[in-house]
MIZAPA-806655 format. One line per 10 residues: number of its first residue (from 0); for each residue x, y negated, z negated of C-alpha. Coordinates in nm, 3 decimals, padded with zeros to 5 digits. Layout:
<recs>
NUM = X:Y:Z | ...;
</recs>
This chain:
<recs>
0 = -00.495:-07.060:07.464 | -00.138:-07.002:07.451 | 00.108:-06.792:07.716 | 00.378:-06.656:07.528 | 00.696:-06.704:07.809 | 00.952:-06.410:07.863 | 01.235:-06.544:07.643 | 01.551:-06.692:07.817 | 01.824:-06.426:07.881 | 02.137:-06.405:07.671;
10 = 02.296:-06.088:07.786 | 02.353:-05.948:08.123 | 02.437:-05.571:08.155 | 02.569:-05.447:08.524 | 02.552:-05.113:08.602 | 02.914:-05.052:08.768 | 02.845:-04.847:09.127 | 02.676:-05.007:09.363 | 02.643:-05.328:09.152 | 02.980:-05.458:09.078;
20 = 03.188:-05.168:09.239 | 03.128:-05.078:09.631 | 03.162:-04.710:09.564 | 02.789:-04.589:09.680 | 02.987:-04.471:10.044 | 03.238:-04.291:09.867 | 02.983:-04.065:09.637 | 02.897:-03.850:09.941 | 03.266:-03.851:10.003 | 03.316:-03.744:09.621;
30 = 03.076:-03.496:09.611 | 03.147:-03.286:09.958 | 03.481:-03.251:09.796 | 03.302:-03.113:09.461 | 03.092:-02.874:09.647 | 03.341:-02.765:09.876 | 03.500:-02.638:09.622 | 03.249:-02.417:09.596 | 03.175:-02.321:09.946 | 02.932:-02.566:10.047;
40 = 02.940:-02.824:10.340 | 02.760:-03.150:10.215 | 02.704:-03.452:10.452 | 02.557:-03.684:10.212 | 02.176:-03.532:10.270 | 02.113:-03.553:09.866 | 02.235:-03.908:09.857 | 01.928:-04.090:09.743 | 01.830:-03.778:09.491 | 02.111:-03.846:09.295;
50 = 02.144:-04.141:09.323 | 02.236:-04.388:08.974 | 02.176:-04.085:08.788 | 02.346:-03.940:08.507 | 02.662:-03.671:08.607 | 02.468:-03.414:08.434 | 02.107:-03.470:08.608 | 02.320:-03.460:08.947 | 02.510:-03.159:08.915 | 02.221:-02.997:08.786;
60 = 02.000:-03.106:09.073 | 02.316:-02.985:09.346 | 02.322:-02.617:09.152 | 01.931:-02.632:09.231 | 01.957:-02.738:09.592 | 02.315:-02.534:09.685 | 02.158:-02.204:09.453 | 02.514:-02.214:09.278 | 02.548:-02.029:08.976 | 02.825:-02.254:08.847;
70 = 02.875:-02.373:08.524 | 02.722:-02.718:08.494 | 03.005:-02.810:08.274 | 03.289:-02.710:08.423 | 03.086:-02.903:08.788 | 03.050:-03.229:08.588 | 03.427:-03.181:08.507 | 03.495:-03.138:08.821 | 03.320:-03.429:08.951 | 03.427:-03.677:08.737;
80 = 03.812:-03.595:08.822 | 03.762:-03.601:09.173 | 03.600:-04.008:09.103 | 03.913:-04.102:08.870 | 04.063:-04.050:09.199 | 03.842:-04.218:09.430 | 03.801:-04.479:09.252 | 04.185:-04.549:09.161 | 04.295:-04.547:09.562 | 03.986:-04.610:09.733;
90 = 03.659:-04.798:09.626 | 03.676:-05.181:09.566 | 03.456:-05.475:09.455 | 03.178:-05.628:09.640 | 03.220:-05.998:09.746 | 03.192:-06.296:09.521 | 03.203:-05.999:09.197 | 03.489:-06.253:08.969 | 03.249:-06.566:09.052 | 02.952:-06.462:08.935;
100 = 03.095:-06.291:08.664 | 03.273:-06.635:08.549 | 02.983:-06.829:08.660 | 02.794:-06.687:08.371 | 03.039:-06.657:08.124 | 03.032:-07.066:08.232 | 02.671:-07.021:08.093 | 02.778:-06.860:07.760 | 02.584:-06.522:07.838 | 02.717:-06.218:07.723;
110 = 02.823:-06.008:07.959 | 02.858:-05.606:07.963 | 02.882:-05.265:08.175 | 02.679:-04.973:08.137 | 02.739:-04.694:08.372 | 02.700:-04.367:08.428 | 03.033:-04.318:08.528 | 03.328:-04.171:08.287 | 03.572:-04.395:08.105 | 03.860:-04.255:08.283;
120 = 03.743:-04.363:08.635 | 03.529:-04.704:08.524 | 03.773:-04.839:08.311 | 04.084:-04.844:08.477 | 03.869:-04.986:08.790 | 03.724:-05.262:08.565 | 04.093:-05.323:08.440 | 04.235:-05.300:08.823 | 04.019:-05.559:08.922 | 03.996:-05.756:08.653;
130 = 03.691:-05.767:08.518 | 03.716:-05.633:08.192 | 03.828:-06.015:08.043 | 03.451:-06.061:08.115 | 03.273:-05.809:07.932 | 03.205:-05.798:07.555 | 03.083:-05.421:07.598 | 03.152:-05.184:07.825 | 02.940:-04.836:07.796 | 02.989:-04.537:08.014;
140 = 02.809:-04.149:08.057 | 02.993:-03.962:07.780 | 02.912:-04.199:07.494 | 02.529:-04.104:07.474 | 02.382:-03.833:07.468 | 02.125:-03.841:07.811 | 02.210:-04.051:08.057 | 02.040:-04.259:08.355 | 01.705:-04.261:08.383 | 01.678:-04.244:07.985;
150 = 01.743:-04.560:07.803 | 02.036:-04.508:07.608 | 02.280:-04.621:07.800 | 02.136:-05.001:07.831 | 02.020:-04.959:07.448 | 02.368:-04.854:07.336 | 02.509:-05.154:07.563 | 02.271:-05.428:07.354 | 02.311:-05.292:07.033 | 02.709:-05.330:07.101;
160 = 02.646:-05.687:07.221 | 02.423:-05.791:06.877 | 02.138:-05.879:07.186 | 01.763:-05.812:07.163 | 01.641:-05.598:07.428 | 01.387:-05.805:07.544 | 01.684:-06.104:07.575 | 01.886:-05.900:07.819 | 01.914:-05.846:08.234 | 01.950:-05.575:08.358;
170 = 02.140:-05.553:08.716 | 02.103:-05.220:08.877 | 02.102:-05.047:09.228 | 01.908:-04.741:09.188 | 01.585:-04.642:09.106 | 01.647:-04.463:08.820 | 01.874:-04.708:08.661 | 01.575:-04.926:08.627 | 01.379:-04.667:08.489 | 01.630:-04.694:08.225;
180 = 01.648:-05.049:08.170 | 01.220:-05.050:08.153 | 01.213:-04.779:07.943 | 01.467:-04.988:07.697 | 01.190:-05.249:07.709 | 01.506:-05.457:07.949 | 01.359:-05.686:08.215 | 01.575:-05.599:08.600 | 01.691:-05.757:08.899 | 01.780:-05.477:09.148;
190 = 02.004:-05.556:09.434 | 01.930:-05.256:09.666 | 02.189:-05.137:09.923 | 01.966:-05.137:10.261 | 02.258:-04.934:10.396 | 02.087:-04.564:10.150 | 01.756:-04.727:10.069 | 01.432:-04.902:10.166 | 01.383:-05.255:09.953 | 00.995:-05.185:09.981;
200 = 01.054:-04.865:09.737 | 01.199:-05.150:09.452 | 00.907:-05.393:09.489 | 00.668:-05.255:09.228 | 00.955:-05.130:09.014 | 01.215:-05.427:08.927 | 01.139:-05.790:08.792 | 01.352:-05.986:09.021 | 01.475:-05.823:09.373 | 01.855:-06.011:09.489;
210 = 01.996:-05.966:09.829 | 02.354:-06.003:09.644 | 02.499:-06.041:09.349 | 02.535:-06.416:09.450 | 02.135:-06.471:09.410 | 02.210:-06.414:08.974 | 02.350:-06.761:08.865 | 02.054:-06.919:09.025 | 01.801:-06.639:08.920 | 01.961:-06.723:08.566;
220 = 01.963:-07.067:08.614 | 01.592:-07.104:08.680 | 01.459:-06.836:08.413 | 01.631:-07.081:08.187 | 01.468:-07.393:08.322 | 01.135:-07.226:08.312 | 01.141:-07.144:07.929 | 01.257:-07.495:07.853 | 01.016:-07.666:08.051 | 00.761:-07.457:07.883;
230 = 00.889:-07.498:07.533 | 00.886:-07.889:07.633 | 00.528:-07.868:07.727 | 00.421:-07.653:07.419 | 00.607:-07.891:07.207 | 00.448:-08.222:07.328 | 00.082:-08.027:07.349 | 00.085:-07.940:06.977 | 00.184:-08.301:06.917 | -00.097:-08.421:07.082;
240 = -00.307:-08.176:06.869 | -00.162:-08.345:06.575 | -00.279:-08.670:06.620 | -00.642:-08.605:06.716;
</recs>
């Protein structure tokens, strides 16, 4: 009987905070200055509720918890000028971002962002730090229509990169970014920030769970060896079939 192997990966899609960009800290920094524009004191208690999700789905979730009567419109505004500003002055890369990034564009994978964020703040950071050379795609909130934990985000991101779903790797730190990247049929490797969340809550969720984003050349490196060992092994199986 035969095993059909997950195929080797050819794409890998980052989500941009927490994965690439160290801005997780800075969100409860971002949004206290959001709500206190509307009279309420935040201290970061809604972190992990809206957390890696779309701006929409989080302002939406801090009208709920605040009882604001705000537009949710004019709130995602809002937030996402406050982050163009955070995240020109303020947030910066994680270590080791440039050499994994370059250590699998060594491998000839595609490589490509899709975030949540808005262009105007994950751009210019990408461009800052120089990591847009290394991305075919880049794909941020405004250009679909629902946002992390849906899938169109990642799905938009493949079809831009000419890359089966089932061919790309996913990289995310929240929960519901890999709700998006399953429900785009994507497999994950989560790298969880143990400074807002428990590792244990990942386990049963991602494919692959990384300490840092140092762990993906070699998680790469051995999916690859894996299919070709198999492929080997298929290969010289049906040739013994053929001679019997």
């Amino acid at each position: 009987m035969w095993h059909i192997m997950p195929q080797a990966f050819r794409a890998v899609i980052f989500d941009l905070d927490g994965v690439l960009a160290d801005s997780e800290p800075w969100w409860n920094n971002i949004d206290a200055t959001l709500l206190a524009e509307y009279g309420v004191t935040y201290r970061g208690e809604y972190h992990r509720n809206v957390l890696g999700v779309s701006y929409q789905l989080a302002v939406e979730f801090y009208k709920k918890a605040f009882d604001l009567s705000v537009p949710t419109e004019e709130m995602m505004r809002r937030r996402g000028e406050i982050a163009i500003n955070f995240f020109a002055s303020r947030i910066g890369l994680f270590p080791s971002t440039k050499q994994v990034l370059e250590e699998l564009r060594q491998m000839n994978l595609r490589l490509a962002v899709g975030t949540s964020s808005v262009s105007a703040s994950a751009r210019p950071f990408l461009d800052r730090h120089g990591l847009t050379q290394f991305c075919q795609v880049i794909v941020t909130g405004e250009e679909v229509e629902y946002g992390k934990p849906h899938p169109d985000i990642y799905l938009r991101a493949a079809e831009k990169l000419g890359v089966a779903a089932a061919a790309c790797l996913v990289i995310e730190d929240a929960l519901s970014g890999i709700a998006a990247a399953k429900a785009a049929k994507m497999r994950v490797a989560a790298i969880p920030d143990t400074r807002f969340v428990d590792p244990r809550d990942y386990q049963k969720e991602a494919d692959y769970i990384l300490r840092s984003l140092k762990e993906l050349p070699p998680l790469v490196r051995n999916i690859g060896r894996i299919n070709t060992a198999t492929a080997s092994a298929a290969d010289h199986a049906r040739g013994s079939d053929s001679l019997k």
